[in-house]
C-alpha positions in Angstrom: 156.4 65.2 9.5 160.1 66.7 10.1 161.1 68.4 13.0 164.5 70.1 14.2 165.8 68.8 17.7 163.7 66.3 18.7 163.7 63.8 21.7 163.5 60.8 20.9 164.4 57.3 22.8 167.7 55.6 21.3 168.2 51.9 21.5 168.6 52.0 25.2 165.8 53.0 25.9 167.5 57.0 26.7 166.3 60.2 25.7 168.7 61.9 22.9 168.1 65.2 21.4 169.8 65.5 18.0 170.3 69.5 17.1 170.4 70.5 13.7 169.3 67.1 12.3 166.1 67.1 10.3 164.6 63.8 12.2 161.9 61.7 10.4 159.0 61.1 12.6 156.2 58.4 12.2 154.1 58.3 15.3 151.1 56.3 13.9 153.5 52.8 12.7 154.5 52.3 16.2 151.1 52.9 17.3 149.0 50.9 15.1 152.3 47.8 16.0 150.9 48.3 19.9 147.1 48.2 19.3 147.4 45.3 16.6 149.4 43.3 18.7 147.5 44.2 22.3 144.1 44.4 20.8 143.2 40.9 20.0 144.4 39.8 24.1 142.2 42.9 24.9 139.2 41.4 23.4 139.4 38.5 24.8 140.5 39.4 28.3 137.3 41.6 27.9 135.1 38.8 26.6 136.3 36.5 29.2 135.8 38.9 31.7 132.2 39.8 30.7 131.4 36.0 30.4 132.6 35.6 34.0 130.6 38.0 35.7 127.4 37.6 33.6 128.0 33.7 34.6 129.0 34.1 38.2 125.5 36.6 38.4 123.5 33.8 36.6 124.9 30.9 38.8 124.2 33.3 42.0 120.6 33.7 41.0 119.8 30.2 40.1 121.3 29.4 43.4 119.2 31.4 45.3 116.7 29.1 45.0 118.4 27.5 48.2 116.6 29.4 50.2 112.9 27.9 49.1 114.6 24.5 49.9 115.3 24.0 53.7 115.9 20.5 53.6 119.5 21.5 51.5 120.4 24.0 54.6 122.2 21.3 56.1 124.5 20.5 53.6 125.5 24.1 53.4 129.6 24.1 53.8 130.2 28.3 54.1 127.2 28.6 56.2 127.9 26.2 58.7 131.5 27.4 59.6 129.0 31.1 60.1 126.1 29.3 62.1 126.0 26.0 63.6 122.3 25.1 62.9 120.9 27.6 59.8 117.0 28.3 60.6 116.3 31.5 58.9 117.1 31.7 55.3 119.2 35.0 56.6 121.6 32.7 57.7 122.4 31.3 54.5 125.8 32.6 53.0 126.3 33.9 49.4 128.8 31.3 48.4 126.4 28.4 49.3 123.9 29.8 46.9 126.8 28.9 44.2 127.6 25.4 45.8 123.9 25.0 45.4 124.2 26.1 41.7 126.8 23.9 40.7 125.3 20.8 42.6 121.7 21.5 40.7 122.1 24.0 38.0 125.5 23.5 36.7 124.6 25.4 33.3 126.1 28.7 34.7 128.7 27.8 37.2 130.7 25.6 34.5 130.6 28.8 31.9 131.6 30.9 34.8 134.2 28.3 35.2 136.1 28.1 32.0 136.0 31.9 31.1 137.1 32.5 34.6 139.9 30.1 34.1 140.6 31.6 30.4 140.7 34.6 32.0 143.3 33.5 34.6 145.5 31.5 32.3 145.2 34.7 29.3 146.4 37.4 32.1 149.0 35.2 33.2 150.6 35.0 29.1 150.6 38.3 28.7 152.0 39.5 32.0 154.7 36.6 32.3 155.3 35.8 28.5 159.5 36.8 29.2 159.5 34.9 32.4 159.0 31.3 30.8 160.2 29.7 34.3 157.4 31.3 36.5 154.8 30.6 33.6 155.8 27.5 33.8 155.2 26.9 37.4 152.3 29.0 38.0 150.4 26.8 36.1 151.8 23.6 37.6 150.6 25.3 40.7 147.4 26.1 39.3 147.0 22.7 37.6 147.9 20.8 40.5 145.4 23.0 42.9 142.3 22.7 40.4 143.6 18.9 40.2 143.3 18.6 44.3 139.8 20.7 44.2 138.2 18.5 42.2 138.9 15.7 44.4 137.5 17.1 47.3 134.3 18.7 45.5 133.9 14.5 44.7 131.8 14.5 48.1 128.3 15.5 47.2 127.6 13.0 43.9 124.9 14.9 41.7 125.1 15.2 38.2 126.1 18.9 38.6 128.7 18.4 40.9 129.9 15.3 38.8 130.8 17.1 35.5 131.9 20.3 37.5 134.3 18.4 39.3 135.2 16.2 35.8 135.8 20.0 34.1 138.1 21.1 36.8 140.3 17.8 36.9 140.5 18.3 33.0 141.2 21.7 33.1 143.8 21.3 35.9 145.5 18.1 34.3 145.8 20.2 30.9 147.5 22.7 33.0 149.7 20.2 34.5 150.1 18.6 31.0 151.2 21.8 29.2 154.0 22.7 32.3 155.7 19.1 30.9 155.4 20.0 27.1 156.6 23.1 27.5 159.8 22.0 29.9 160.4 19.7 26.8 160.2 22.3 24.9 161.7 25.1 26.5 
């Protein structure tokens, strides 16, 4: 396509309108550089995404099955800081039907886990890949904060809470690990 007196952006980034010139224009090759390049972190932002939720319902579920079992009401941690002495299974909070998930069904929580965590660390490349420096030390922060989580989740020993627990100290030591490779690196 040609057209007469066209804007266009220069190399800074300015509109300049060039009268008289016949101007080449190829809209699609710039496009088709965009979606190649953004389309494969779309995919899997959106895959991880999906995975998380579809987990996160799955795990919720399964740990509804707290309220059938009374005898676990007293190990509940977000329903105690609510209600001192839980009697009705009203009183039970949503986020101790995922404790109770991860500490007897941890199928569900783990996946909802590592896509949430892909998820996190796949957002955090694509927004901060210029800014090498805060990349850096948003996943030592991250590391070091899964790292420090899985220590205290160490409390309750079930196999479920075991390997959730061994997953996040992995996860959060890898984190930690690639902030030092990529200081040597960088």
């Amino acid at each position: 396509m040609h057209f007469k007196g066209i804007r266009r952006y220069n190399s800074s980034g300015i509109f300049s309108l060039e009268e008289g010139k016949v101007i080449d224009v190829d809209w699609i090759t710039p496009i088709k550089g965009i979606f190649a390049a953004k389309s494969k972190l779309f995919i899997q932002l959106a895959v991880s995404f999906s995975f998380f939720w579809l987990a996160l319902f799955a795990s919720l579920y399964e740990g509804s099955y707290l309220l059938h079992d009374s005898s676990e009401w007293e190990h509940t941690p977000f329903t105690h800081l609510l209600h001192n002495n839980p009697n009705l299974p009203s009183d039970i909070s949503q986020l101790d039907f995922l404790v109770y998930a991860i500490k007897f069904y941890s199928f569900f929580p783990i996946i909802c886990l590592i896509s949430g965590l892909y998820f996190l660390t796949a957002s955090l490349f694509a927004l901060l890949q210029k800014n090498h420096l805060l990349f850096r030390k948003l996943f030592l922060i991250i590391g070091l904060l899964l790292c420090v989580t899985a220590v205290f989740l160490f409390s309750t020993l079930t196999i479920g809470t075991i390997l959730f627990c061994t997953i996040l100290f992995l996860f959060g030591g890898g984190l930690v690990g690639f902030f030092f490779v990529l200081r040597k690196g960088g």
